[in-house]
C-alpha positions as CSV (number, residue, x, y, z in Angstrom):
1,X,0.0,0.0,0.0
2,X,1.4,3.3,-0.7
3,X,1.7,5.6,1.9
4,X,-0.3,8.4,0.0
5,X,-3.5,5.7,0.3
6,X,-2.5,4.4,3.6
7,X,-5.2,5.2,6.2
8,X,-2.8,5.5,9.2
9,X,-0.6,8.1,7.5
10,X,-2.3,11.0,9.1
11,X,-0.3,13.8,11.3
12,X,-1.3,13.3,14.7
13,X,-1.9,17.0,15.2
14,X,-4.6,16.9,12.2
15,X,-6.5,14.2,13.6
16,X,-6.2,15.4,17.2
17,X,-7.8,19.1,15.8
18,X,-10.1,17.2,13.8
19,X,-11.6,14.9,16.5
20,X,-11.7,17.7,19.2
21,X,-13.8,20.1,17.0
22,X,-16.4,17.2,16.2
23,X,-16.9,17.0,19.7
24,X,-17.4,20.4,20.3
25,X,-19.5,20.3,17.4
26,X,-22.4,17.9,18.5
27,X,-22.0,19.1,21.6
28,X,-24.7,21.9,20.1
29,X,-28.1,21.3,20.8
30,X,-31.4,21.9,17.8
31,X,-32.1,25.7,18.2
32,X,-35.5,27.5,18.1
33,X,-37.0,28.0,14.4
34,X,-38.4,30.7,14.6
35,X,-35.9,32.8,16.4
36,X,-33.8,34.2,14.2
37,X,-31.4,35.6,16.8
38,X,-30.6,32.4,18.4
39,X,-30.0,31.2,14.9
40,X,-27.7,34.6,14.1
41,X,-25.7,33.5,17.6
42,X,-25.9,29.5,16.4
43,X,-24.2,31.0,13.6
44,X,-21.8,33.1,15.0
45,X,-21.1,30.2,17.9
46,X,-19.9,27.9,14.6
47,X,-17.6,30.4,13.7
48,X,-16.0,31.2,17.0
49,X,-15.7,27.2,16.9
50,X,-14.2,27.1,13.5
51,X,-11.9,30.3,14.2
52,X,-10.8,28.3,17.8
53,X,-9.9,25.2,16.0
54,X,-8.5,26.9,13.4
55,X,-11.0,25.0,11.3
56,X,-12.4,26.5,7.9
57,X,-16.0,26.9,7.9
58,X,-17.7,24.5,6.0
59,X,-21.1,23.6,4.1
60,X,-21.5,20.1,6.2
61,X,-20.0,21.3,9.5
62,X,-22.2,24.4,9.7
63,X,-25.3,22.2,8.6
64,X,-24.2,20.1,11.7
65,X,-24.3,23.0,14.2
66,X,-27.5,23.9,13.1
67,X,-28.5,20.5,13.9
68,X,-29.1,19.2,10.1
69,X,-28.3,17.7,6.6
70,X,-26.3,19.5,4.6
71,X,-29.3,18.9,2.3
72,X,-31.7,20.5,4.3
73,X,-29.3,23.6,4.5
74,X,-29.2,23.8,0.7
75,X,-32.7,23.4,0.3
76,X,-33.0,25.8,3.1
77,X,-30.9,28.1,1.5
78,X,-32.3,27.6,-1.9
79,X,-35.7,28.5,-1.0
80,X,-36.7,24.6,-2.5
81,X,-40.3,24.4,-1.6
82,X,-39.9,21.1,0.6
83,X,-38.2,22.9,3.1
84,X,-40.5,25.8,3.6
85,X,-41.8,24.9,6.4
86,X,-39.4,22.6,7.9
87,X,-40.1,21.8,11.9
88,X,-42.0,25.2,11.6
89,X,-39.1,27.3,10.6
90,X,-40.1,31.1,10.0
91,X,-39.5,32.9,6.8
92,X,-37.3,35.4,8.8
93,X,-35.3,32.2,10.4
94,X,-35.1,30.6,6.5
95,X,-33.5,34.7,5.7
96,X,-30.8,34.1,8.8
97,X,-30.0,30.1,6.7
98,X,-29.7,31.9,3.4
99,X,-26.9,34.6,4.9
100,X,-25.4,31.9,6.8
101,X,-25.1,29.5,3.6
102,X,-24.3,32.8,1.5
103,X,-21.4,33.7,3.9
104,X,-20.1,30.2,2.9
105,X,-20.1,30.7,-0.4
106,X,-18.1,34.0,-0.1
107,X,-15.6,32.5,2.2
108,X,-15.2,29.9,-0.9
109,X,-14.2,32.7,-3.2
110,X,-12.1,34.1,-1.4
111,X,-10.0,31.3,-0.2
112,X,-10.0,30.4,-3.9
113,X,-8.0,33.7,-4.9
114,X,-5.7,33.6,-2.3
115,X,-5.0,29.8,-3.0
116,X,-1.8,29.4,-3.8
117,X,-0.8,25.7,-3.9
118,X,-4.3,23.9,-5.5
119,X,-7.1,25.9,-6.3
120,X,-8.9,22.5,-7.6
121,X,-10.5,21.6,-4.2
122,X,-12.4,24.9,-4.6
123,X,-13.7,24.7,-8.0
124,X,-14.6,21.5,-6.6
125,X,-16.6,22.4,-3.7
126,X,-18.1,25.6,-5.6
127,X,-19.8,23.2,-8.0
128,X,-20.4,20.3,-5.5
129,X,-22.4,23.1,-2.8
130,X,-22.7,26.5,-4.8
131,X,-24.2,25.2,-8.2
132,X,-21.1,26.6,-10.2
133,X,-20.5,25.0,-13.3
134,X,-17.6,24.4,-15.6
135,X,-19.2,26.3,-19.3
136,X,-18.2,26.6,-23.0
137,X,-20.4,28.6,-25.6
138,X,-20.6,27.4,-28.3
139,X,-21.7,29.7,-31.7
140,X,-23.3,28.3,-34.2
141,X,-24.2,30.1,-37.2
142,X,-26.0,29.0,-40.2
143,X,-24.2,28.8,-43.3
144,X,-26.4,31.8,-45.1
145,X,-25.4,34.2,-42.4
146,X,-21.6,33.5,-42.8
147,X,-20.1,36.5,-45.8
148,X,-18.5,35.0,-48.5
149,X,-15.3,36.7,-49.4
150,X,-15.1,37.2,-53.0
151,X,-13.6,34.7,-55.5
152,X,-9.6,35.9,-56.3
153,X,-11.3,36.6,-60.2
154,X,-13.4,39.1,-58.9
155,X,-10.7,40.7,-57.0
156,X,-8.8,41.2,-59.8
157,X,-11.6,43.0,-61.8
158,X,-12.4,45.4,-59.0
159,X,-8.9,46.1,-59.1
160,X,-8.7,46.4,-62.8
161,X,-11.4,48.9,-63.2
162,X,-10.2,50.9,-60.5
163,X,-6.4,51.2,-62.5
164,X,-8.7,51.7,-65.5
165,X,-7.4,48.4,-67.4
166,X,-10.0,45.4,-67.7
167,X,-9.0,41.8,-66.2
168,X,-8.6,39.6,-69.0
169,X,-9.4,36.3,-67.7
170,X,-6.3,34.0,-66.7
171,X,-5.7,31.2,-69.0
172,X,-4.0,28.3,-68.3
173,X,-3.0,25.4,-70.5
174,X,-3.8,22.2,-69.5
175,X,-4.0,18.7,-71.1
176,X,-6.5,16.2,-69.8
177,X,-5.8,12.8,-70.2
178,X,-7.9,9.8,-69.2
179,X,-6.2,6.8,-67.4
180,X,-7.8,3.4,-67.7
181,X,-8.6,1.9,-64.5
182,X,-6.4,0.6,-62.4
183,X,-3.4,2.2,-63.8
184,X,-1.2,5.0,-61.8
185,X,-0.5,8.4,-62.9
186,X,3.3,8.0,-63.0
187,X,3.1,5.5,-65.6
């Protein structure tokens, strides 16, 4: 096994961070739904947490100290009509989600500019929680709408009326031969 895909080859520190903010993290108990400044503090609470364990702030983590799925935060967020009136959730609570999720999506930008060793993992997550997408336009035009350039003969007699001397037409001598099947040109 290679030590990249080994599942012991984790720093101790990292784990250690990692296990101690979890705890801390369900530690939080389901707040009110229609109070939308114990979900503002809720909020703020995760990011004293995150800013404590020096821990970004995340779509799933911050889901989990509001005590949900991320999917319900996203369709919180999203205004998605199934989540509307989730465990009685007021419109000015649902308003308090959207900033919360919206704050995650700006923290996302702005991590990705001032990434400096692999921007990836953010295009990544933008598209995975954020709905960005990877585009190419493509223009199509029809054939009658493209402007055909002129033909070289018709050059030349623009030209040639313009120096006053007409275009005689270019001549060139040719034989035609026909070859019986099967036979190559060189012979």
């Amino acid at each position: 096994m290679t030590q990249a895909h080994d599942p012991t080859n984790i720093d101790p520190s990292t784990n250690h961070k990692i296990i101690a903010f979890g705890k801390e993290l369900i530690k939080f108990e389901e707040p009110a739904w229609d109070d939308e400044e114990a979900l503002m503090e809720r909020f703020y609470d995760y990011l004293d947490l995150c800013d404590e364990f020096r821990m970004r702030p995340m779509v799933n983590s911050m889901a989990q100290a509001f005590c949900m799925d991320r999917r319900v935060l996203w369709g919180l967020a999203t205004g998605a009509d199934n989540y509307k009136h989730w465990k009685g959730i007021t419109p000015a609570c649902i308003d308090v989600i959207k900033k919360a999720y919206d704050f995650l999506q700006t923290y996302l930008e702005i991590s990705l500019m001032e990434e400096q060793k692999n921007p990836v993992k953010w295009f990544f997550l933008a598209k995975n929680y954020f709905g960005y997408e990877d585009q190419t336009v493509h223009v199509q035009r029809q054939e009658a709408e493209v402007t055909l350039l002129p033909s070289p003969d018709e050059i030349a007699a623009k030209y040639a009326l313009q120096v006053g001397r007409p275009q005689e037409p270019l001549l060139v001598e040719a034989e035609v031969i026909d070859l019986p099947n099967g036979s190559d040109a060189e012979s």
